[in-house]
Kinemage of the C-alpha trace (Angstrom):
@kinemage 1
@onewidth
@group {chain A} dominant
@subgroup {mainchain}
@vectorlist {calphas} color= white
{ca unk a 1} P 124.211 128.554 95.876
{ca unk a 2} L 124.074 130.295 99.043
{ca unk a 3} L 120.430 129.822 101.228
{ca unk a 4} L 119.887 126.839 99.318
{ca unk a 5} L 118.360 123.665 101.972
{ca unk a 6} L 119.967 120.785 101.976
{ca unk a 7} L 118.855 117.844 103.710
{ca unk a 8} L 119.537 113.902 104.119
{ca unk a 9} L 117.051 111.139 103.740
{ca unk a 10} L 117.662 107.662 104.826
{ca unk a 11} L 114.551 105.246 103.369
{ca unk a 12} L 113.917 102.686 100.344
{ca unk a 13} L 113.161 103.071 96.868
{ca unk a 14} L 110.167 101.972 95.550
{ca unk a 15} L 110.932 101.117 92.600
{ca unk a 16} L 113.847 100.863 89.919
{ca unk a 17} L 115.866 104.062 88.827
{ca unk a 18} L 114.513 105.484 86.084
{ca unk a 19} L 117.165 106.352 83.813
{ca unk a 20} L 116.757 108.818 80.710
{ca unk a 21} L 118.916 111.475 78.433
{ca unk a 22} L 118.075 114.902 77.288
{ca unk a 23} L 117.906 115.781 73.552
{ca unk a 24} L 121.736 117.484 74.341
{ca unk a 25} L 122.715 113.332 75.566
{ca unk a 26} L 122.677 113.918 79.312
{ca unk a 27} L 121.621 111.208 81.993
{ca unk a 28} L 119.205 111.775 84.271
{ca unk a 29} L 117.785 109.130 86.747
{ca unk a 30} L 114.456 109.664 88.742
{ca unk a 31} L 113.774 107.911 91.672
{ca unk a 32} L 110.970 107.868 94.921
{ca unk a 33} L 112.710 107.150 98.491
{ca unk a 34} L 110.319 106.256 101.028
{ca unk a 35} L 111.023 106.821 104.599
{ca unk a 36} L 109.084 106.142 107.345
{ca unk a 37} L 110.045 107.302 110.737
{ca unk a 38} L 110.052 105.474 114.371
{ca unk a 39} L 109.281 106.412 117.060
{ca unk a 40} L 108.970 104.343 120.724
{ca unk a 41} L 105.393 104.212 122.623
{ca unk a 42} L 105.752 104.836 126.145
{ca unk a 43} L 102.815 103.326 126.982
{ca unk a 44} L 102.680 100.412 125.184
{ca unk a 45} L 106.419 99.598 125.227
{ca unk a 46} L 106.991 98.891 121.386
{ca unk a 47} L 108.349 100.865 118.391
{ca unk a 48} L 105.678 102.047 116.092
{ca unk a 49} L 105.847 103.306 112.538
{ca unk a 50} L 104.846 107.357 112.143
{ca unk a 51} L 103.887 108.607 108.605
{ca unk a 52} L 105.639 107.289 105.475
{ca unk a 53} L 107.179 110.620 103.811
{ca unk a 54} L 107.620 109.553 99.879
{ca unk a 55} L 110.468 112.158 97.918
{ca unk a 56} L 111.126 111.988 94.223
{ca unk a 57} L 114.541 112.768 93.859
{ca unk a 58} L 116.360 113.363 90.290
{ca unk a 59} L 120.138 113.002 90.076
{ca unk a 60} L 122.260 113.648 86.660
{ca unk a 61} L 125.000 113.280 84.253
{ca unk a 62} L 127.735 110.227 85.074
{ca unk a 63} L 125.733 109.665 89.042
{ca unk a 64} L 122.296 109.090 87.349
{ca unk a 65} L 124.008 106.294 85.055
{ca unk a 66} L 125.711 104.821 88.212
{ca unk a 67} L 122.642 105.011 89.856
{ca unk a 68} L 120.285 102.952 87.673
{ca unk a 69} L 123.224 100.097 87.250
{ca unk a 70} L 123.711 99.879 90.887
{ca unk a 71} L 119.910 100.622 93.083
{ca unk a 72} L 116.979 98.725 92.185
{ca unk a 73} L 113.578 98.749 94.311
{ca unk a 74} L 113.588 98.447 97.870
{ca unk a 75} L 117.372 98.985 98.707
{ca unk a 76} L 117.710 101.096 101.339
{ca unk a 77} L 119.534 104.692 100.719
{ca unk a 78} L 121.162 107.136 102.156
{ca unk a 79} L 119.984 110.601 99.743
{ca unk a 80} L 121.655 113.987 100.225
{ca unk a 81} L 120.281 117.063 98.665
{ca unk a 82} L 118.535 120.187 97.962
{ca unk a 83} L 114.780 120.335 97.810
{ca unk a 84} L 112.779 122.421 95.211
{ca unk a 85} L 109.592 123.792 95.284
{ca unk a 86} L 107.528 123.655 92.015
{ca unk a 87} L 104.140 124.791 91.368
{ca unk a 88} L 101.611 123.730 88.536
{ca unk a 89} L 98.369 123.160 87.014
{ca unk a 90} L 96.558 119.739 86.881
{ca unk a 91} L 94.650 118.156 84.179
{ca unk a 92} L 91.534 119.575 85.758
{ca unk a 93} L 92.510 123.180 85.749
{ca unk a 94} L 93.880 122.690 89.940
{ca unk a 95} L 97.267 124.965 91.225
{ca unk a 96} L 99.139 122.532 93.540
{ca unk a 97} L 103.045 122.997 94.620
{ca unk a 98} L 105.275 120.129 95.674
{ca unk a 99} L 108.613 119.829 97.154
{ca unk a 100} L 111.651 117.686 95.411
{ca unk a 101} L 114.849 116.779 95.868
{ca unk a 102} L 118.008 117.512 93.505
{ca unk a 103} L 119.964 114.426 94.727
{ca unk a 104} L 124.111 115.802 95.399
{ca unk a 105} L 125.045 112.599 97.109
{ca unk a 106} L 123.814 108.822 96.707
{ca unk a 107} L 124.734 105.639 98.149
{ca unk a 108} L 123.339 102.242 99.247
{ca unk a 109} L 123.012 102.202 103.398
{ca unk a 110} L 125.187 99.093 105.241
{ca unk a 111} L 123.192 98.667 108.215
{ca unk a 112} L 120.982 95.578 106.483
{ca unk a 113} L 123.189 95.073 103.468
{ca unk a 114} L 126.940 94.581 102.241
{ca unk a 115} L 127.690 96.411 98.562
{ca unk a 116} L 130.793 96.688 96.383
{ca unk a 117} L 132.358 99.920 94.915
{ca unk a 118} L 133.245 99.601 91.594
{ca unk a 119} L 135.746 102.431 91.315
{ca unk a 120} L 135.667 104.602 87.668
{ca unk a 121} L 138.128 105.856 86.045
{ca unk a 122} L 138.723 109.363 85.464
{ca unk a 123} L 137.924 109.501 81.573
{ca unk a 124} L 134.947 108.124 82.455
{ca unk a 125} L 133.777 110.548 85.217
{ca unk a 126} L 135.281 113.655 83.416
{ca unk a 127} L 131.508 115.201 83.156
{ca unk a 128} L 130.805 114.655 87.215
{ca unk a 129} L 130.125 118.098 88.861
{ca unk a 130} L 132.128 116.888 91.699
{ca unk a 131} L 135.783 115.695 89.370
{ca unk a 132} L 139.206 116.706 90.031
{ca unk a 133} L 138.550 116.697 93.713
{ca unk a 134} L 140.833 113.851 94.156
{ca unk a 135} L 138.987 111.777 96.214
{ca unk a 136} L 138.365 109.245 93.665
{ca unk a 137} L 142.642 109.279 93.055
{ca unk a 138} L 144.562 106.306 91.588
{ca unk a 139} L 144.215 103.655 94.499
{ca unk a 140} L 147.732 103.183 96.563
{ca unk a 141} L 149.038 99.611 96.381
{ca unk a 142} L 150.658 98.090 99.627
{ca unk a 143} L 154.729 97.350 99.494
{ca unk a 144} L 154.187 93.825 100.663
{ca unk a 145} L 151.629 92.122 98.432
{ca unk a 146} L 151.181 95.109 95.392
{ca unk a 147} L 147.860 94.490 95.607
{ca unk a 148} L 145.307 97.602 95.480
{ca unk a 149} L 143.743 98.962 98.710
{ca unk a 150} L 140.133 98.914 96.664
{ca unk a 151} L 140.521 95.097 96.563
{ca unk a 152} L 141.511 94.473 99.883
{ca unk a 153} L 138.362 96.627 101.203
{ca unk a 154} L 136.158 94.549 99.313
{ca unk a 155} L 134.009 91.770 100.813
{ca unk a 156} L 134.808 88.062 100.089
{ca unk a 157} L 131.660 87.494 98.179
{ca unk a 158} L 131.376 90.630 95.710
{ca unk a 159} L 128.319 91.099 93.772
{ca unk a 160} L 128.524 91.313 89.941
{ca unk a 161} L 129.438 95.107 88.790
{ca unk a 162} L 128.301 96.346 92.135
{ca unk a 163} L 124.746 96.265 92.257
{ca unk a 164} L 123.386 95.862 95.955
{ca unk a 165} L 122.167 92.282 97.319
{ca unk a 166} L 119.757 91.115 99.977
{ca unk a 167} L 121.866 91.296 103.402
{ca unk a 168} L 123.905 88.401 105.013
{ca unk a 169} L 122.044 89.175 108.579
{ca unk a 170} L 118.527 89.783 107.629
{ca unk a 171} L 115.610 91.421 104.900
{ca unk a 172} L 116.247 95.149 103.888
{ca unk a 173} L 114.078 97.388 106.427
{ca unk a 174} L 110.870 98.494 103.891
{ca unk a 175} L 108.579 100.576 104.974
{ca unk a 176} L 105.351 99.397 106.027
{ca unk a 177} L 103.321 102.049 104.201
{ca unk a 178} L 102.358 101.051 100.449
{ca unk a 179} L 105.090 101.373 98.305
{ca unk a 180} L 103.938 103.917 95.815
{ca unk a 181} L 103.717 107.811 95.828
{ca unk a 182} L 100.026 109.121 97.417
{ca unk a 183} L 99.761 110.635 93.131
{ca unk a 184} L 101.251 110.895 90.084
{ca unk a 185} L 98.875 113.912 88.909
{ca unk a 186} L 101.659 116.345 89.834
{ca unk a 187} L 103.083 116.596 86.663
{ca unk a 188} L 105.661 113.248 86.787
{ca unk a 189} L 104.061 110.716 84.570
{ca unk a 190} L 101.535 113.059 82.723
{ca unk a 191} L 104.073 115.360 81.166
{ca unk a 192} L 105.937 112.864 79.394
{ca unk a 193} L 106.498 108.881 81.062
{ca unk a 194} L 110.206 108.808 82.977
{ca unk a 195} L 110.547 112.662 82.800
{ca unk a 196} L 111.327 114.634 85.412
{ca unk a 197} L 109.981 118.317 86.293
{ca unk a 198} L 112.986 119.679 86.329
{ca unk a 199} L 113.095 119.745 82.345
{ca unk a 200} L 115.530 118.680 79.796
{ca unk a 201} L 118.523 120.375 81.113
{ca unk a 202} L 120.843 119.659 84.315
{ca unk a 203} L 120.058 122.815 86.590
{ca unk a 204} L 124.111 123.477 87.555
């Protein structure tokens, strides 16, 4: 949809997925990425932490299922999507508006971790908004050994069914800000616990 913003957001989550289905049967996962930028002090000579910015983010069908087997709290995450603004009325009568994020694009960042893709097969990934663009094709085997390019790619030690582990080289970057949202007034956990705002329906 044209004029639509779409932005990326590197950060970690602060807690599990939370993964749920609509009366109709469709997944949705909801999630809070916090990212906390850096910036370097001049004067003092050191990096210092700014503001932590914390963005629920909701991601559905076939993505939100791989989401909550693979991400668990504090992995870091690369997020790519569109933000929506929402307005509504608190328990005590109040009109706020917050921003959110209709995730498009998930996946675990490398820079502190090492994580295995698990690749699904088409019948299994028919309802994906993104199928039949091919990238996800039958993997090419190699003349010599007939061994699949997805196994060569993967890393010696491969986690069970893909879910991220703690890096080889070091802890996974948190932020230093607490881990949880600043409320949960908005609307998130009062409506109805693990549902999102963006009701019981995908949007596309």
């Amino acid at each position: 949809m044209a004029g639509e913003t779409i932005v990326t957001i590197v950060g970690n989550l602060t807690g599990d997925p939370e993964l749920r289905f609509t009366q109709s049967g469709t997944a949705v996962a909801s999630f809070t990425v916090a990212s906390t930028p850096r910036a370097f002090d001049r004067a003092s000579g050191e990096w210092k932490d700014g503001e932590t910015l914390f963005m629920r983010c909701s991601i559905w069908r076939e993505a939100a299922e791989n989401v909550a087997e693979s991400l668990v709290k504090g992995a870091r995450v690369i997020v790519q999507g569109r933000l929506v603004q929402r307005s509504f009325t608190t328990r005590e009568g109040e009109q706020r508006t917050v921003v959110e994020m209709q995730v498009d694009e998930v996946g675990p960042s490398l820079r502190y971790a090492r994580a295995q893709v698990t690749r699904m097969g088409r019948g299994q990934a028919q309802g994906s908004p993104q199928g039949g663009g091919g990238q996800w094709g039958a993997p090419q085997s190699t003349a010599a050994t007939g061994t699949s390019v997805w196994d060569q790619s993967a890393p010696p030690a491969s986690p069970p069914q893909g879910r991220m582990t703690e890096p080889l080289g070091g802890p996974v970057a948190r932020p230093h800000a607490p881990q949880q949202p600043p409320s949960t007034e908005d609307g998130w956990v009062a409506a109805m616990p693990g549902q999102t705002s963006f009701g019981d329906e995908p949007p596309f």
